[in-house]
C-alpha positions in Angstrom: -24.8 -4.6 26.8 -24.0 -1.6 24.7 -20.0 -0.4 25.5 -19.4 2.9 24.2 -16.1 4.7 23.5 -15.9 8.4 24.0 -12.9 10.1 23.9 -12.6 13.7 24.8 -11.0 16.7 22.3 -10.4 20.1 22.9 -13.0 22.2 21.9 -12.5 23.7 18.6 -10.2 21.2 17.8 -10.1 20.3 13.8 -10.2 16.5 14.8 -13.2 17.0 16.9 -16.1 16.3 14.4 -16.6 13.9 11.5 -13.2 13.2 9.4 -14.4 14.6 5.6 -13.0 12.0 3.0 -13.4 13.7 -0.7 -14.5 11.5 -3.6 -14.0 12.2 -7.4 -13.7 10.5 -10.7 -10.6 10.4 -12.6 -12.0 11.2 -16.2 -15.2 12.1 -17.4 -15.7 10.7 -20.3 -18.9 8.3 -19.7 -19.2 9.2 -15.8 -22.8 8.9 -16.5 -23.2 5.4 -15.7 -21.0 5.5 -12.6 -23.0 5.1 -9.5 -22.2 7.5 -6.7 -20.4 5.4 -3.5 -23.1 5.1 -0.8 -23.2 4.1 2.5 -23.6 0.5 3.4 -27.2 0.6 5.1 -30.0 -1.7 4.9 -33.3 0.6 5.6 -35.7 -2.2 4.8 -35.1 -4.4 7.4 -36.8 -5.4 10.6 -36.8 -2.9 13.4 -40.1 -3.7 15.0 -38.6 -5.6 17.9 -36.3 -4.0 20.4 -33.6 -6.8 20.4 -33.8 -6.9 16.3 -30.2 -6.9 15.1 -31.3 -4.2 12.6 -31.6 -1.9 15.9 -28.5 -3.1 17.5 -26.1 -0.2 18.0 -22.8 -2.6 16.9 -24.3 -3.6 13.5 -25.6 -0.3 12.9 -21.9 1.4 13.8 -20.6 -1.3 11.5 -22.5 -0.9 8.4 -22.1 2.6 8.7 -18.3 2.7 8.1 -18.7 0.8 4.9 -19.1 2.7 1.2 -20.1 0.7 -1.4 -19.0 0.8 -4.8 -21.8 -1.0 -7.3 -20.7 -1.7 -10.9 -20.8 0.2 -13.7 -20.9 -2.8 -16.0 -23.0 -5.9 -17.3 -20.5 -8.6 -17.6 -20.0 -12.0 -18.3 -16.3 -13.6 -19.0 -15.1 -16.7 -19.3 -11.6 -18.1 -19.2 -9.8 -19.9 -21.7 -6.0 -20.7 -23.4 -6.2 -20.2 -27.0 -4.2 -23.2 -29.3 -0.8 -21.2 -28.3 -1.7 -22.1 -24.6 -2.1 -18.5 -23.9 -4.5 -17.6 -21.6 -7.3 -15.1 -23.0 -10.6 -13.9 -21.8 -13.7 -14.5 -23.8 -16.6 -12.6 -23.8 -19.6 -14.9 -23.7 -22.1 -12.7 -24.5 -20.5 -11.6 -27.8 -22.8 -9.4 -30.0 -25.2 -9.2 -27.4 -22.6 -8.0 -24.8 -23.7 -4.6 -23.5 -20.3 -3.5 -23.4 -18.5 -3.6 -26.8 -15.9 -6.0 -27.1 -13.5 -2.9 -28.1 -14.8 -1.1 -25.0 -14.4 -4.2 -23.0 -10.8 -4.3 -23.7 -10.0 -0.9 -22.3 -12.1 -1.6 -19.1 -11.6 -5.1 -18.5 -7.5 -6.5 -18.2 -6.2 -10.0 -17.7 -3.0 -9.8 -15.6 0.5 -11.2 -17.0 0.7 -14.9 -16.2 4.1 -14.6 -14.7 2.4 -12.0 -11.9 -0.3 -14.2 -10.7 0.0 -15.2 -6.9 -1.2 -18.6 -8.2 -0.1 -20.9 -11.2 -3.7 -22.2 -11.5 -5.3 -18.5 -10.5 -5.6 -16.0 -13.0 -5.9 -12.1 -11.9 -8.3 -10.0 -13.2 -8.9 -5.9 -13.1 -11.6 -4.1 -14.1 -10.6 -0.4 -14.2 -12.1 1.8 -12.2 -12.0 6.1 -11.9 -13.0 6.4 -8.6 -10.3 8.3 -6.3 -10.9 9.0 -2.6 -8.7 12.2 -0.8 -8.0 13.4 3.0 -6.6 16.6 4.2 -6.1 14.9 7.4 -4.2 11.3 8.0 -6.9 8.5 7.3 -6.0 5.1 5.4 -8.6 3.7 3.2 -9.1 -0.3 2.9 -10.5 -1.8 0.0 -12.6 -5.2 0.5 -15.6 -7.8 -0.5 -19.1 -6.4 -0.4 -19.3 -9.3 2.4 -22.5 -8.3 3.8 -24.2 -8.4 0.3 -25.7 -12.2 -0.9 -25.4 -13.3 -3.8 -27.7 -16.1 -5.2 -24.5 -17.0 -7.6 -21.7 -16.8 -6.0 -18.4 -15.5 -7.8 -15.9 -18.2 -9.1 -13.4 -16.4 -7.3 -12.2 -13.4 -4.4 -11.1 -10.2 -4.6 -7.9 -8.3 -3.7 -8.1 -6.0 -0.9 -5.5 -3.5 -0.3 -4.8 -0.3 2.3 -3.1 2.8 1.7 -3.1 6.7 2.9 -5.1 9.0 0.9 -3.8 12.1 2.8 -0.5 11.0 0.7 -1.7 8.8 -2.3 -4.3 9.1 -4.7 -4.9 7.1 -7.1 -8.2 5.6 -9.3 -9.1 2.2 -7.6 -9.6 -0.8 -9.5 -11.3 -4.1 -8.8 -8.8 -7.1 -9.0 -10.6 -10.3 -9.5 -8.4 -14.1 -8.9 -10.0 -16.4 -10.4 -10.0 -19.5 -8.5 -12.8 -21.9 -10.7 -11.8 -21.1 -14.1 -14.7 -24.0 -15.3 -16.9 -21.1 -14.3 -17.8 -18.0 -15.9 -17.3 -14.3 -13.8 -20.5 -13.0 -14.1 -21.3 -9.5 -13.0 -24.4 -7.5 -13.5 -24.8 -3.4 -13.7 -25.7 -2.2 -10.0 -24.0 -5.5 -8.3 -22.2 -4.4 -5.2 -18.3 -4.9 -6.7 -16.7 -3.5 -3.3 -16.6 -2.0 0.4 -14.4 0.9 1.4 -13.4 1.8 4.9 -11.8 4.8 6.4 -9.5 4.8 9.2 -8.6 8.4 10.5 -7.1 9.9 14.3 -9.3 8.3 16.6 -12.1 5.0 16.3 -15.2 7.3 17.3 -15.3 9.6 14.7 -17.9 9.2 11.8 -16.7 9.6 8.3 -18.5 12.1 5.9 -18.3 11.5 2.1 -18.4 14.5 -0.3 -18.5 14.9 -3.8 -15.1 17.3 -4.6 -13.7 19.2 -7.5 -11.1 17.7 -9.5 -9.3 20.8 -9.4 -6.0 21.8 -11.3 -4.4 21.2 -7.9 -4.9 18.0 -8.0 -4.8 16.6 -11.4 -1.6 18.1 -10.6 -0.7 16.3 -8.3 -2.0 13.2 -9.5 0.2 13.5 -12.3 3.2 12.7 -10.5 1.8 9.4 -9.2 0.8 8.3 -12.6 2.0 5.1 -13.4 4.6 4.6 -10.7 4.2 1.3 -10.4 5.5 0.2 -13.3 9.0 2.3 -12.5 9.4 1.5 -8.8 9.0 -2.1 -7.1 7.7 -0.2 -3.9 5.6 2.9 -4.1 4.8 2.9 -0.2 8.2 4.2 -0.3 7.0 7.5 -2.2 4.3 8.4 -0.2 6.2 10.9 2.0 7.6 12.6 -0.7 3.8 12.6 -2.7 2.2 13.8 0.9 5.1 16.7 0.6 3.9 17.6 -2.9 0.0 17.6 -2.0 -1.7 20.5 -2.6 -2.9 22.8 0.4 -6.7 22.8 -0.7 -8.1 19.7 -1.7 -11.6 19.4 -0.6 -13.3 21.6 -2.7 -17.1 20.8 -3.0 -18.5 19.8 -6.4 -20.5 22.5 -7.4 
């Protein structure tokens, strides 16, 4: 049985169509090899039959909330402790490695020990410029590629996380805990690396993705959340003063 939710807006009203959620990359220095985030969609499926999930109306409202954020980079790390009993990350590839092992140290960062969540679990992040923005309130939440398979599964899961981009913008990140550190993290260009969802006002509304300007305004603005973590234990605690600073115009098309 297909339940559907409608709920009724004023006409006119600004919350009455899609909610627009603007995309951008930090920096542009090699953006060339950044895929674009796309929506989570599987065209090639069976749709033949009339009960075929690809035609059900609850998988198809599903996969159509989820972006997906493919990687930029061919990688494969292992994990190791050097004779110190440090740990390190080692590049297995070496001089084949498509990234450069200088390169790979400015993309690729092995947490502090002391900040793990787990003794036995090390943390990874792989830098990331993509930043998402919202002239209206809508939360974005960070999470596995869950419906993609992969015939090697990672030795490890990702870090999740939610917060407002109507009052915090920031480049996302892909955070990595290694849980089988006898295994090597293996990640090839075009893998699926992460999902993002949108919550705005209301569960019926689509969400419409668009390529923005990184305008003055905002690298303005993203200057004063730069680094805040590492001055503040809680940056949650900022946001209404960053949402106060925002500029007026952010959703400026790329051109």
């Amino acid at each position: 049985m297909d339940i559907r939710i409608h709920i009724e807006r004023p006409e006119g009203s600004p919350k009455a169509g899609p909610v627009s959620v603007g995309w951008f990359l930090i920096d542009d220095k090699s953006s060339i090899v950044m895929f674009p985030p796309e929506r989570v969609s599987f065209r090639d499926t069976n749709r033949s039959h009339a009960k075929s999930a690809a035609r059900c109306p609850g998988v198809i409202q599903l996969e159509s909330r989820y972006f997906m954020i493919r990687s930029p980079y061919d990688l494969h790390i292992g994990f190791e402790r050097d004779a110190k009993g440090q740990a390190v990350l080692v590049n297995r590839d070496g001089a084949a490695s498509a990234v450069r092992s200088n390169k790979l140290g400015q993309i690729l960062h092995l947490v502090n020990e002391r900040e793990w969540r787990y003794p036995d679990r090390p943390t990874v992040q792989l830098s990331l410029p993509y930043c998402f923005v919202c002239e209206e309130t809508c939360y974005i939440t960070q999470l596995d590629s869950f419906a993609h398979y992969r015939k090697d599964p990672l030795p490890g899961t990702i870090f999740g996380g939610r917060f407002p981009i109507h009052a915090w913008v920031r480049p996302l990140m892909w955070a990595f805990e290694w849980h089988d550190t006898g295994k090597d993290l293996i990640v090839k260009r075009g893998d699926p690396l992460f999902y993002c969802q949108f919550e705005a006002d209301g569960p019926d509304r689509a969400i419409q993705l668009v390529a923005v300007e990184r305008t003055p305004e905002i690298e303005t603005w993203l200057k004063m959340m730069t680094g805040v973590s590492g001055l503040v234990n809680q940056t949650f605690s900022l946001f209404r003063a960053a949402e106060a600073a925002r500029p007026e115009n952010l959703l400026v098309p790329r051109r």
